[in-house]
N, CA, C and O atoms as a Tripos MOL2 file, in Angstrom:
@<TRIPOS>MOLECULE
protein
  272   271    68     0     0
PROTEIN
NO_CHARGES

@<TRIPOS>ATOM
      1 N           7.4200  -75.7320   -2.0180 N.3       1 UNK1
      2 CA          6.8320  -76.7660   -1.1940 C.3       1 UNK1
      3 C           5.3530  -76.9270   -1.5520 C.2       1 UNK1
      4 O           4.7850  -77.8500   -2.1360 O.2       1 UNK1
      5 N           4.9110  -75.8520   -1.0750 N.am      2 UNK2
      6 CA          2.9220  -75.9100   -1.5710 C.3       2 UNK2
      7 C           2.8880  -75.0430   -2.8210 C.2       2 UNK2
      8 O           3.3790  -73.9210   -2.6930 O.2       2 UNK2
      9 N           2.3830  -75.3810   -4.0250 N.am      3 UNK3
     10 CA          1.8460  -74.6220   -5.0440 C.3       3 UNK3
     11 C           0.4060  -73.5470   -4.4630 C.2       3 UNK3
     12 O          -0.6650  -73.8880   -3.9620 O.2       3 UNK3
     13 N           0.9100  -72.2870   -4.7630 N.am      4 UNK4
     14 CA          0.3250  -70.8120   -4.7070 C.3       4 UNK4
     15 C          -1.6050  -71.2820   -4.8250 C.2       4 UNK4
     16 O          -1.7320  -71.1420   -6.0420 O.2       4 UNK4
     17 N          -2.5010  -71.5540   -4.5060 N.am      5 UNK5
     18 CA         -3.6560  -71.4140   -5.1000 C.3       5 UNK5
     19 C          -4.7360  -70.1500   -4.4560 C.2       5 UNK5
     20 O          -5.9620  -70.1030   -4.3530 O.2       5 UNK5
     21 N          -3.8830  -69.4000   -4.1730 N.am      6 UNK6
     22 CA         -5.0190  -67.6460   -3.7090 C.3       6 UNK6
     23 C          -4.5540  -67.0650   -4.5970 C.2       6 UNK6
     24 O          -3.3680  -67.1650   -4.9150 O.2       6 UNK6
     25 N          -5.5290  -66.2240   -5.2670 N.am      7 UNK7
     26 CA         -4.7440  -65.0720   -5.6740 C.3       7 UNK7
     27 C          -4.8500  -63.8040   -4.8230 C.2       7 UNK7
     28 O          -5.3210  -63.6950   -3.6910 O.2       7 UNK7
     29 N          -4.2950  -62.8430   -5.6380 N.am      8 UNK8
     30 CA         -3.9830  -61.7800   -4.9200 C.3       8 UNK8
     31 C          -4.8850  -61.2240   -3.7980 C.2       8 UNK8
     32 O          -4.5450  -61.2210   -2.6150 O.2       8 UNK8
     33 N          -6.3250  -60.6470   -4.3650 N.am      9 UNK9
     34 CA         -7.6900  -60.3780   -4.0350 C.3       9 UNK9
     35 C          -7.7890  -61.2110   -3.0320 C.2       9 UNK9
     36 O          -7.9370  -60.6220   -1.9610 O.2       9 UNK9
     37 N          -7.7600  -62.5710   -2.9450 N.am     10 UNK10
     38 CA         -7.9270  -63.2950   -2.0260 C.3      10 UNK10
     39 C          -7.4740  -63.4800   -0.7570 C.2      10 UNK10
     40 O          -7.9500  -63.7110    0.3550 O.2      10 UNK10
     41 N          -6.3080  -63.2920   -1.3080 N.am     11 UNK11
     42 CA         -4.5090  -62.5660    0.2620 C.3      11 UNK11
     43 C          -5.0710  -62.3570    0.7160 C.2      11 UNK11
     44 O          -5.5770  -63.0840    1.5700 O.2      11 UNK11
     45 N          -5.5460  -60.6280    0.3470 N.am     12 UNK12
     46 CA         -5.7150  -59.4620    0.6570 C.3      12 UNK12
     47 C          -6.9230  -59.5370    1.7050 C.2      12 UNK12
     48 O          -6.9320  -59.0930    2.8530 O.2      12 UNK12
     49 N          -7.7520  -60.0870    1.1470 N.am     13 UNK13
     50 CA         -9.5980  -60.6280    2.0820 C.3      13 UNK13
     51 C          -9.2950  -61.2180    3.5700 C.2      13 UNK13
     52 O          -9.6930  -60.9300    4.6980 O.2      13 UNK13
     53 N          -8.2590  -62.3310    2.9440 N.am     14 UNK14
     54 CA         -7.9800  -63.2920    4.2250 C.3      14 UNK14
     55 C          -6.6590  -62.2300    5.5510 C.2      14 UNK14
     56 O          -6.8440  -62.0700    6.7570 O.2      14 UNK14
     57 N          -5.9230  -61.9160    5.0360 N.am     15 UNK15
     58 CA         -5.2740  -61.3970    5.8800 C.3      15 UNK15
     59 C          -6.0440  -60.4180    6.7870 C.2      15 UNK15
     60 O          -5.9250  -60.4100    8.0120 O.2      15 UNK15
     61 N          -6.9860  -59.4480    5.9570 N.am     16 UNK16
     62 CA         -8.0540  -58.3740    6.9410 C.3      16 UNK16
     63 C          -8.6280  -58.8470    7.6850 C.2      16 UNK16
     64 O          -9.0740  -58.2250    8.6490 O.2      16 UNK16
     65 N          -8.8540  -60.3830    7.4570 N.am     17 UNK17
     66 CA        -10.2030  -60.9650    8.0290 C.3      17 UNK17
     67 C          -9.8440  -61.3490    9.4420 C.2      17 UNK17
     68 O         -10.4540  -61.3970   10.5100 O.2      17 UNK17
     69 N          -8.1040  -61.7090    8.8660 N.am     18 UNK18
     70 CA         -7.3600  -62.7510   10.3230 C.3      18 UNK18
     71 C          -7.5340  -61.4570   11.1320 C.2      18 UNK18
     72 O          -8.1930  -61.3630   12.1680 O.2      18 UNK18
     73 N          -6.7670  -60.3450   10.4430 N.am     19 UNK19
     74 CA         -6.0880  -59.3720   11.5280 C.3      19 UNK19
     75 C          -7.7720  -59.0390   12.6310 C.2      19 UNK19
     76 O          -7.9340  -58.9820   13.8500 O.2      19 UNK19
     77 N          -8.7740  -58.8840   11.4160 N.am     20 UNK20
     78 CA        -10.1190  -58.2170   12.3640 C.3      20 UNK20
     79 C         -10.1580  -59.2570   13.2390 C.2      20 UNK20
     80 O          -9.9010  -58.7930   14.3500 O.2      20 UNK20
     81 N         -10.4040  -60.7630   13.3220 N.am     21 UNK21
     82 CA        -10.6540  -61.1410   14.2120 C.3      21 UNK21
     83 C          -9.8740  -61.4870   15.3960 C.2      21 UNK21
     84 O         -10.4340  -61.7930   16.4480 O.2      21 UNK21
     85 N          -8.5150  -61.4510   15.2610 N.am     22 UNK22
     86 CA         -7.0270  -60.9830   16.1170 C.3      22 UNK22
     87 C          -7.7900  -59.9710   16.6350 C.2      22 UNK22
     88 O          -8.1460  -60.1020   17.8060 O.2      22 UNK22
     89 N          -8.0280  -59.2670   16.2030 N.am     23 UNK23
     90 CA         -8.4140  -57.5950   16.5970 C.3      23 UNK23
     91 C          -9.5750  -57.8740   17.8690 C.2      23 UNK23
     92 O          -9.6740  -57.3600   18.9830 O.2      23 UNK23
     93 N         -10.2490  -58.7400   17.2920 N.am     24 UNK24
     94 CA        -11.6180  -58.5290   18.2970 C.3      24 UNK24
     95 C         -11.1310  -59.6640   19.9130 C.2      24 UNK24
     96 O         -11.7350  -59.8190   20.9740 O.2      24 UNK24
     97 N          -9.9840  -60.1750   19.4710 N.am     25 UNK25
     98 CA         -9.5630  -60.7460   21.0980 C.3      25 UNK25
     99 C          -9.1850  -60.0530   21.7050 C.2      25 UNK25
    100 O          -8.9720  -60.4640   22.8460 O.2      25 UNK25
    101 N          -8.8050  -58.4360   21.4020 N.am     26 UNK26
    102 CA         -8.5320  -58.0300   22.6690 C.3      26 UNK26
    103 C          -9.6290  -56.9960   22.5790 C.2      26 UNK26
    104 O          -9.8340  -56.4730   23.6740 O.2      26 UNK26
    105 N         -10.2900  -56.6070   21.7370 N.am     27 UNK27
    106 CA        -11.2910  -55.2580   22.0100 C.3      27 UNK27
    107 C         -11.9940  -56.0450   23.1290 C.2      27 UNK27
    108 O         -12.1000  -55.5950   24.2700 O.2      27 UNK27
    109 N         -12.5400  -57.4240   22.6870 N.am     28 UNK28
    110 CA        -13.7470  -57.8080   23.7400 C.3      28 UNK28
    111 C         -13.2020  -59.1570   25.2930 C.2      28 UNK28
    112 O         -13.6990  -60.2250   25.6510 O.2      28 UNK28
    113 N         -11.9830  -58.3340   25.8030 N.am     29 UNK29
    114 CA        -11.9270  -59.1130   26.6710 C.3      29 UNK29
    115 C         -12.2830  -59.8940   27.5680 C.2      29 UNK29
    116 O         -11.7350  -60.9110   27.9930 O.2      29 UNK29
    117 N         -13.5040  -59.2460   27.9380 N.am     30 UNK30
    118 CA        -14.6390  -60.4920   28.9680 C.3      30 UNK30
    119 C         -15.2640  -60.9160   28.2320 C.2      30 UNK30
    120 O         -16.0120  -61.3090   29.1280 O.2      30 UNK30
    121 N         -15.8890  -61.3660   27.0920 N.am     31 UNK31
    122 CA        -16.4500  -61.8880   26.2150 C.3      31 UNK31
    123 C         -16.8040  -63.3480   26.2260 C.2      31 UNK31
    124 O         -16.1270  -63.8790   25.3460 O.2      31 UNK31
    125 N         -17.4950  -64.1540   26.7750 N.am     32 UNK32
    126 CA        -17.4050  -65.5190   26.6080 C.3      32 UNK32
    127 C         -17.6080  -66.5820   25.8070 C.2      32 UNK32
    128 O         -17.9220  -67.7070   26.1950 O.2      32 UNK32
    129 N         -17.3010  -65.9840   23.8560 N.am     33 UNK33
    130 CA        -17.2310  -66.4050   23.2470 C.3      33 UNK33
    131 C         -15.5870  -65.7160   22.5030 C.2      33 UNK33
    132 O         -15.3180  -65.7190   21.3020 O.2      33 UNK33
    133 N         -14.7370  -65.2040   23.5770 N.am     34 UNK34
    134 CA        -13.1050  -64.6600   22.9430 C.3      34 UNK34
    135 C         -12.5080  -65.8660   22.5180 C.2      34 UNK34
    136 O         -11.6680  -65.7690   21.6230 O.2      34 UNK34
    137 N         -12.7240  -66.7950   22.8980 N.am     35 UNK35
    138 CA        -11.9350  -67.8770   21.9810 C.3      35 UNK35
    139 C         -12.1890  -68.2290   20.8080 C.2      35 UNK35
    140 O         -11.4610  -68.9980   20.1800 O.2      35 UNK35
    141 N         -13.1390  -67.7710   20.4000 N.am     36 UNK36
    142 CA        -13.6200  -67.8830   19.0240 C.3      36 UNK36
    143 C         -12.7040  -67.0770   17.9700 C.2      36 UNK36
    144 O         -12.2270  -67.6020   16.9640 O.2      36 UNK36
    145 N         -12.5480  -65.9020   18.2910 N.am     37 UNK37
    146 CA        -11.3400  -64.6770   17.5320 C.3      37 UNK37
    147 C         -10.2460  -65.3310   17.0800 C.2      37 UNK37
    148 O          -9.6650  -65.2370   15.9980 O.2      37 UNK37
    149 N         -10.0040  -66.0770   18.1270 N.am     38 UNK38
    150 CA         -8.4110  -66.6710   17.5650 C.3      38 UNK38
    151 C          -8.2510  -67.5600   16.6230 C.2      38 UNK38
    152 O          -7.2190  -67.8330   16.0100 O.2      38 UNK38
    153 N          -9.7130  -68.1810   16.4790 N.am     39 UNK39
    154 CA         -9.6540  -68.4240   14.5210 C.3      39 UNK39
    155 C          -9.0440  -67.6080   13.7550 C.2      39 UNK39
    156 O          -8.2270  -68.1480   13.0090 O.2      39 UNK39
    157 N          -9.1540  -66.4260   13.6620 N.am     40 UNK40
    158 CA         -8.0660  -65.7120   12.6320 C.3      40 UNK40
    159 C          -7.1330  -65.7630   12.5080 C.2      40 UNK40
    160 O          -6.6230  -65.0710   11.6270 O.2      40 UNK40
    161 N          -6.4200  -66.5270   13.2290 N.am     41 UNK41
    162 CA         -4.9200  -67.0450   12.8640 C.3      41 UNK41
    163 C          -4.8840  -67.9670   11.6830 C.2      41 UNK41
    164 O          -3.8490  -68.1620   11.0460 O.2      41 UNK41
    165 N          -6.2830  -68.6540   11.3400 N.am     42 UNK42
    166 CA         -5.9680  -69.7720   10.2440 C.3      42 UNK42
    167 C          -6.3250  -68.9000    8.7810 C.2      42 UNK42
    168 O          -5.9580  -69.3190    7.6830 O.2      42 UNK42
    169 N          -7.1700  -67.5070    8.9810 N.am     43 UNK43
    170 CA         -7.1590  -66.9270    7.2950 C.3      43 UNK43
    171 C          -5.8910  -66.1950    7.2710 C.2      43 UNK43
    172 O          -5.2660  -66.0980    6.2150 O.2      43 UNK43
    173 N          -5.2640  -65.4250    8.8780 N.am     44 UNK44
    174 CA         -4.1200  -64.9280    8.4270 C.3      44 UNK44
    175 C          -3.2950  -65.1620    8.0600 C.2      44 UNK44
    176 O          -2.7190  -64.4790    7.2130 O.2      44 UNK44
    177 N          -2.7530  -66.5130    8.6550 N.am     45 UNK45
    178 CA         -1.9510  -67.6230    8.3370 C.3      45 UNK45
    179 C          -1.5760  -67.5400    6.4960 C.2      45 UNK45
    180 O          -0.6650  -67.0380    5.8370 O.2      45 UNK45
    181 N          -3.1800  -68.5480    6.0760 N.am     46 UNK46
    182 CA         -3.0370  -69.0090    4.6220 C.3      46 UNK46
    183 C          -3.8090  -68.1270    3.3970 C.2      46 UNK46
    184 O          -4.3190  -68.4150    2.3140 O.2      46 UNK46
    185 N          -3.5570  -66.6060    4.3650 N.am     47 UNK47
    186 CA         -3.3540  -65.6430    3.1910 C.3      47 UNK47
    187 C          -2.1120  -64.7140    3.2030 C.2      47 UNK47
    188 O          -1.8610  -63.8750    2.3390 O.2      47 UNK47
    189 N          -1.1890  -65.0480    4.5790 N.am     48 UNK48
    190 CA          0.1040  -64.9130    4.5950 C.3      48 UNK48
    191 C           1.2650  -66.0010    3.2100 C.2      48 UNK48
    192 O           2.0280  -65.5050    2.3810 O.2      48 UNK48
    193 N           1.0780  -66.9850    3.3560 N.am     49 UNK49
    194 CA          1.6540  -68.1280    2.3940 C.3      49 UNK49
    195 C           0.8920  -68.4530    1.5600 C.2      49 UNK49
    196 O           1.0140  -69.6680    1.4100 O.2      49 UNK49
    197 N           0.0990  -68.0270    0.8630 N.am     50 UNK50
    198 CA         -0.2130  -68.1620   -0.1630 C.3      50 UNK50
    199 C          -1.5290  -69.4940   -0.9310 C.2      50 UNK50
    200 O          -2.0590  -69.7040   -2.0220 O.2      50 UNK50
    201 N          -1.5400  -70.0500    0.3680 N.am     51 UNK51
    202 CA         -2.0840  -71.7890   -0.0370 C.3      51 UNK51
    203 C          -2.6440  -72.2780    1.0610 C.2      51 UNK51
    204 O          -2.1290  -72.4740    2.1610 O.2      51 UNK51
    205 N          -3.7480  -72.4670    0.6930 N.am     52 UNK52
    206 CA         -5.1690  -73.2490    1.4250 C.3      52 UNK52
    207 C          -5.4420  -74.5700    1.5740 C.2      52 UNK52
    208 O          -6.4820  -74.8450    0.9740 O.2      52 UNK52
    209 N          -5.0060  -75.4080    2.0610 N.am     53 UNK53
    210 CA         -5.2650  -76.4230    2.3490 C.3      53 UNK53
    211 C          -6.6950  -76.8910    1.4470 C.2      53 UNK53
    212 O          -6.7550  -77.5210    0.3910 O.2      53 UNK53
    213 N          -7.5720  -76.4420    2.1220 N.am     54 UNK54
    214 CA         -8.7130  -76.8630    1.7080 C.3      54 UNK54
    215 C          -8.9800  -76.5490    0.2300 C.2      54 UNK54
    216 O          -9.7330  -77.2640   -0.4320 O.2      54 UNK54
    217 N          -8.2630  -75.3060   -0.3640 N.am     55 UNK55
    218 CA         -8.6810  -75.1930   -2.1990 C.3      55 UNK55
    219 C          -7.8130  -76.4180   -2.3520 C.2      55 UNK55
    220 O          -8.4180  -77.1430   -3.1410 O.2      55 UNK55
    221 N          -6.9230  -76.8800   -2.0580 N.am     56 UNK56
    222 CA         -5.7380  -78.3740   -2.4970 C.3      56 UNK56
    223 C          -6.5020  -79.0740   -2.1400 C.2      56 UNK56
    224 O          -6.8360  -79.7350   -3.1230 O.2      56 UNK56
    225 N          -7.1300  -79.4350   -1.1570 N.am     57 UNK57
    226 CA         -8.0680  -80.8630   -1.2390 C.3      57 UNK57
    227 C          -9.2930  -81.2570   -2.6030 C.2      57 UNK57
    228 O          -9.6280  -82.2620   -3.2290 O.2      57 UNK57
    229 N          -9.7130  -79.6060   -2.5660 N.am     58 UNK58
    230 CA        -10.8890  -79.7390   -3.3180 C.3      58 UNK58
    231 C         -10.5850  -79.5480   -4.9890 C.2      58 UNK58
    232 O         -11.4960  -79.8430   -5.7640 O.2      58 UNK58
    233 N          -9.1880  -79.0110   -5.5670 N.am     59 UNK59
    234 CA         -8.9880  -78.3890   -6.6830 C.3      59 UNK59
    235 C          -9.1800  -77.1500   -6.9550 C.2      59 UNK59
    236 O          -9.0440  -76.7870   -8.1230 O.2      59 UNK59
    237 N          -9.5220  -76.2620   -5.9910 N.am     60 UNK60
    238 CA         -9.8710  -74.5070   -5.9300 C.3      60 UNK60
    239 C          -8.7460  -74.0430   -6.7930 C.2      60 UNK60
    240 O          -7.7500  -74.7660   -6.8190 O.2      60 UNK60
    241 N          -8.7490  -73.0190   -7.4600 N.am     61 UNK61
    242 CA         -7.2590  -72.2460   -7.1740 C.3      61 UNK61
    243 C          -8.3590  -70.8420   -7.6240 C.2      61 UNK61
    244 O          -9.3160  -70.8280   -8.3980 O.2      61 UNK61
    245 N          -7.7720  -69.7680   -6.8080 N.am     62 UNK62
    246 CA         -7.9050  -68.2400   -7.1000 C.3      62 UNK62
    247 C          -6.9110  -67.5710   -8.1130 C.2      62 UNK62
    248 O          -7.2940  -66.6430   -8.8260 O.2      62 UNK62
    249 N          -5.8350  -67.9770   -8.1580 N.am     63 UNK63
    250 CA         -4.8080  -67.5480   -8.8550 C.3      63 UNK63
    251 C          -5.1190  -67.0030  -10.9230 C.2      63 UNK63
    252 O          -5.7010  -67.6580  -11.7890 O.2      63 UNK63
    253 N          -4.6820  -66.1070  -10.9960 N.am     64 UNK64
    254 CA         -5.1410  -65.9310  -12.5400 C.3      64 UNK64
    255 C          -4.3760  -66.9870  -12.9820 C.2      64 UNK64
    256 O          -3.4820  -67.5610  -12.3600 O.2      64 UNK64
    257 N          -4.9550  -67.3060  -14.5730 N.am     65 UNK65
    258 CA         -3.8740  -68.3370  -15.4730 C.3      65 UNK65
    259 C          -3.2190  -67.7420  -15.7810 C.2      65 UNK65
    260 O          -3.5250  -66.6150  -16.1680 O.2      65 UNK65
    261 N          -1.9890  -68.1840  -15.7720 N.am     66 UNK66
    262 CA         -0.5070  -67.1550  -17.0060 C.3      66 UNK66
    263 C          -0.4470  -67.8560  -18.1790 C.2      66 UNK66
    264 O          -0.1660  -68.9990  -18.5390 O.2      66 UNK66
    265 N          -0.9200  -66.4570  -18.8330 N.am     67 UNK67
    266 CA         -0.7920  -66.8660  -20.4350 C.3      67 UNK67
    267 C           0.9630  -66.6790  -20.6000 C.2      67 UNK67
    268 O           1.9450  -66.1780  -20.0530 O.2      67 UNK67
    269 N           0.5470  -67.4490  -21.7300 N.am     68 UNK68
    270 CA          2.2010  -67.5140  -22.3330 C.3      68 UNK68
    271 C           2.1410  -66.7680  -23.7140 C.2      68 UNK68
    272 O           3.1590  -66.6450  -24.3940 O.2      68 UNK68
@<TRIPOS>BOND
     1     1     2 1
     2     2     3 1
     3     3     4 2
     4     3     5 am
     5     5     6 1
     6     6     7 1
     7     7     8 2
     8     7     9 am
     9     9    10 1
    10    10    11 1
    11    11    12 2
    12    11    13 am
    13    13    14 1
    14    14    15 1
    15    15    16 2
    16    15    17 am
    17    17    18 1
    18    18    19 1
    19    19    20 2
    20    19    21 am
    21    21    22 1
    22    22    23 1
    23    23    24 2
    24    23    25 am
    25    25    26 1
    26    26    27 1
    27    27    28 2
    28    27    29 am
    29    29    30 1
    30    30    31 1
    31    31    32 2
    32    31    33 am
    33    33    34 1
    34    34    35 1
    35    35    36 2
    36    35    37 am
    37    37    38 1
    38    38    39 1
    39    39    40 2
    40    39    41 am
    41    41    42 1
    42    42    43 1
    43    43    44 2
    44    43    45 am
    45    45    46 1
    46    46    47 1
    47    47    48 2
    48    47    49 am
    49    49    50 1
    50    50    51 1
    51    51    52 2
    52    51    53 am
    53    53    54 1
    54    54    55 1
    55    55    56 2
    56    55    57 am
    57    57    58 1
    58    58    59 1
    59    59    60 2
    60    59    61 am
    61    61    62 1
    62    62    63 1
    63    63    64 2
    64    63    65 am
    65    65    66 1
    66    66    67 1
    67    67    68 2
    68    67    69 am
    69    69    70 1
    70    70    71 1
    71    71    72 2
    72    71    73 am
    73    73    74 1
    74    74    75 1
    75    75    76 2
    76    75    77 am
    77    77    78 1
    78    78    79 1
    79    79    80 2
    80    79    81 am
    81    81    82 1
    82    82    83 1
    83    83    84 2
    84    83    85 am
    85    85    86 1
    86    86    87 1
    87    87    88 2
    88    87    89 am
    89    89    90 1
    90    90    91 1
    91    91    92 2
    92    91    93 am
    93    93    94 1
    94    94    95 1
    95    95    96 2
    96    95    97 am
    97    97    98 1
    98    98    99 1
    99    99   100 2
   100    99   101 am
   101   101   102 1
   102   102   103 1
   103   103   104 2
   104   103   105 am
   105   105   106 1
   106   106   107 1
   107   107   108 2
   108   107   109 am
   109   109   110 1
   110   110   111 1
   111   111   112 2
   112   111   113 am
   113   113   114 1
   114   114   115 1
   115   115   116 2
   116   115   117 am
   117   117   118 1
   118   118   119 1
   119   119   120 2
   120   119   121 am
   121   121   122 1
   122   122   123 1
   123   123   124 2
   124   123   125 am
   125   125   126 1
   126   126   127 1
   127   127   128 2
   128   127   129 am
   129   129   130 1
   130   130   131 1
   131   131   132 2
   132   131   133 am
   133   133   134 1
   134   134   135 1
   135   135   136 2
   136   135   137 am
   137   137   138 1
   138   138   139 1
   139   139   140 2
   140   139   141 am
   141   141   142 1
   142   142   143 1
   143   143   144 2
   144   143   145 am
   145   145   146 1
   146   146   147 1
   147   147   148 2
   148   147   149 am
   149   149   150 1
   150   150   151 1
   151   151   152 2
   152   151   153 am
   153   153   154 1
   154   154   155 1
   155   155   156 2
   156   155   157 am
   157   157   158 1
   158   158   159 1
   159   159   160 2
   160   159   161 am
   161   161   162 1
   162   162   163 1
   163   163   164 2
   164   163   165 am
   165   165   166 1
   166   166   167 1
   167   167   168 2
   168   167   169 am
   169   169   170 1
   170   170   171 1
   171   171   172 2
   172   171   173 am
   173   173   174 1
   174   174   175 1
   175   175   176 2
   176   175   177 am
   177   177   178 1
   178   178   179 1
   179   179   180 2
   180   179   181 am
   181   181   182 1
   182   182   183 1
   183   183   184 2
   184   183   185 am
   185   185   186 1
   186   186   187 1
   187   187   188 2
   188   187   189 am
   189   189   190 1
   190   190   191 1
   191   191   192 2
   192   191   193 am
   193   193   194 1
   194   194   195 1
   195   195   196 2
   196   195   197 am
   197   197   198 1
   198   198   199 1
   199   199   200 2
   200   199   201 am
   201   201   202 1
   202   202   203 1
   203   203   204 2
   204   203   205 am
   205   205   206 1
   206   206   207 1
   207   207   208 2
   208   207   209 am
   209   209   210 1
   210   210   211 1
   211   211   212 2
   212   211   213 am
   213   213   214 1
   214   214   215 1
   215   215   216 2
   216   215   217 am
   217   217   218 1
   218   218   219 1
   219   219   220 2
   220   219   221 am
   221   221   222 1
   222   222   223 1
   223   223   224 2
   224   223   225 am
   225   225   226 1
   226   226   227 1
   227   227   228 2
   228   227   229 am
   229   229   230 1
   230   230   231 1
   231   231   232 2
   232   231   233 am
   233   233   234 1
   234   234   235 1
   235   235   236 2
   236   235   237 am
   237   237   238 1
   238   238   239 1
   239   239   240 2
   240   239   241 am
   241   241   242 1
   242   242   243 1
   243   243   244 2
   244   243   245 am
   245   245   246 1
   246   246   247 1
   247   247   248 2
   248   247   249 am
   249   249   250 1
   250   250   251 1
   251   251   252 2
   252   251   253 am
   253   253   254 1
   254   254   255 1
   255   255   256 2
   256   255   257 am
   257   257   258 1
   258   258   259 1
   259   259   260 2
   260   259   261 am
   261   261   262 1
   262   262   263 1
   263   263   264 2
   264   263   265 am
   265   265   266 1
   266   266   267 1
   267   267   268 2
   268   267   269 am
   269   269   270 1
   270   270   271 1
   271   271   272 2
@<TRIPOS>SUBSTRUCTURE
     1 UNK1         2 RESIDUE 1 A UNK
     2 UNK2         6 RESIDUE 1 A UNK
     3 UNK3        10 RESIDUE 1 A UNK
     4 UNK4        14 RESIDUE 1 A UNK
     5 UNK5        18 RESIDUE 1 A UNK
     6 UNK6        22 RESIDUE 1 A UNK
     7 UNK7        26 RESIDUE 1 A UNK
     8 UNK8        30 RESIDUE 1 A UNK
     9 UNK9        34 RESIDUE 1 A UNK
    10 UNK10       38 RESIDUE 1 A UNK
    11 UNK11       42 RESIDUE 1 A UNK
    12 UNK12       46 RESIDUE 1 A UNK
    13 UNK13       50 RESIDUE 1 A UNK
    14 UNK14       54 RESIDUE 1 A UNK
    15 UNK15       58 RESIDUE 1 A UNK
    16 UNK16       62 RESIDUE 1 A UNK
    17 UNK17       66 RESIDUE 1 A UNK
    18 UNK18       70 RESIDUE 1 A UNK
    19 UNK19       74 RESIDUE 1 A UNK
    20 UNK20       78 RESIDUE 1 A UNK
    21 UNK21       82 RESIDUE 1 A UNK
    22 UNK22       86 RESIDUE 1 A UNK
    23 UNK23       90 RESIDUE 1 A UNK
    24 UNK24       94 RESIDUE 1 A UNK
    25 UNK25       98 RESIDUE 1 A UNK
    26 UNK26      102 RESIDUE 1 A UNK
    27 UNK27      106 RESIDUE 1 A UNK
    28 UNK28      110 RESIDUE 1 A UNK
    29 UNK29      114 RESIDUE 1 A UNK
    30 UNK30      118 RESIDUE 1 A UNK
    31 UNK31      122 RESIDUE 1 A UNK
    32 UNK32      126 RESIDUE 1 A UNK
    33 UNK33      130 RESIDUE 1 A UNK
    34 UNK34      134 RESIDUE 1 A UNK
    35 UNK35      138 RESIDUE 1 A UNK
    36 UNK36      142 RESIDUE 1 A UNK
    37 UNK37      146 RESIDUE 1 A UNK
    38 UNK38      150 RESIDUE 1 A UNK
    39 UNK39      154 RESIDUE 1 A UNK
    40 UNK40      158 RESIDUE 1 A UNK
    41 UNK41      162 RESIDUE 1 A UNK
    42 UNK42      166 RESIDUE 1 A UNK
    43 UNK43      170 RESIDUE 1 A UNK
    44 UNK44      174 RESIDUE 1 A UNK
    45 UNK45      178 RESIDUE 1 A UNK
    46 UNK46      182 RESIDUE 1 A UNK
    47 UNK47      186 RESIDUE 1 A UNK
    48 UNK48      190 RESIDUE 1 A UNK
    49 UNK49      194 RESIDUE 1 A UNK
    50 UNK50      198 RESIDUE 1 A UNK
    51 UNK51      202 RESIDUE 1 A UNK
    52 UNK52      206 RESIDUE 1 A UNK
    53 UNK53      210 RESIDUE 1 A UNK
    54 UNK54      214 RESIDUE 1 A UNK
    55 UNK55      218 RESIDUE 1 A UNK
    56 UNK56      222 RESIDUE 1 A UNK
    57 UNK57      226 RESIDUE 1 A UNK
    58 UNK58      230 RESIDUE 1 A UNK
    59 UNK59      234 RESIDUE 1 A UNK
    60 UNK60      238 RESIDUE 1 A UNK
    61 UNK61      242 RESIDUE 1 A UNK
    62 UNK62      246 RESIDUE 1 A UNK
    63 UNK63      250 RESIDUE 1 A UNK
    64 UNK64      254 RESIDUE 1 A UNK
    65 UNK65      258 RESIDUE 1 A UNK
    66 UNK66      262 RESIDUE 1 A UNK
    67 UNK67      266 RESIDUE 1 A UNK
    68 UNK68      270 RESIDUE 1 A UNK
């Protein structure tokens, strides 16, 4: 459906990043900026599947080239 443009390294960044800020909605429950955390659903998300919207708009790709 969507062509791959993260590579690996990149997954890897975005998924920590989602989970930390997942993470910080519940460490800081009275917090009156906790709605902010739940942004990490959008790096966990599109370093879960592989593909960024925004590198496809712009032409990004992280991905190594495969030589042949």
């Amino acid at each position: 459906m969507f062509t791959r443009n993260e590579g690996n390294l990149d997954r890897v960044l975005r998924v920590i990043l989602g989970l930390a800020l997942l993470a910080g909605y519940f460490v800081f429950p009275e917090a009156a900026y906790r709605w902010a955390f739940l942004l990490g659903v959008v790096p966990l998300a599109t370093g879960l599947v592989g593909t960024c919207p925004l590198y496809s708009i712009f032409g990004i790709s992280t991905c190594p080239v495969k030589r042949s």
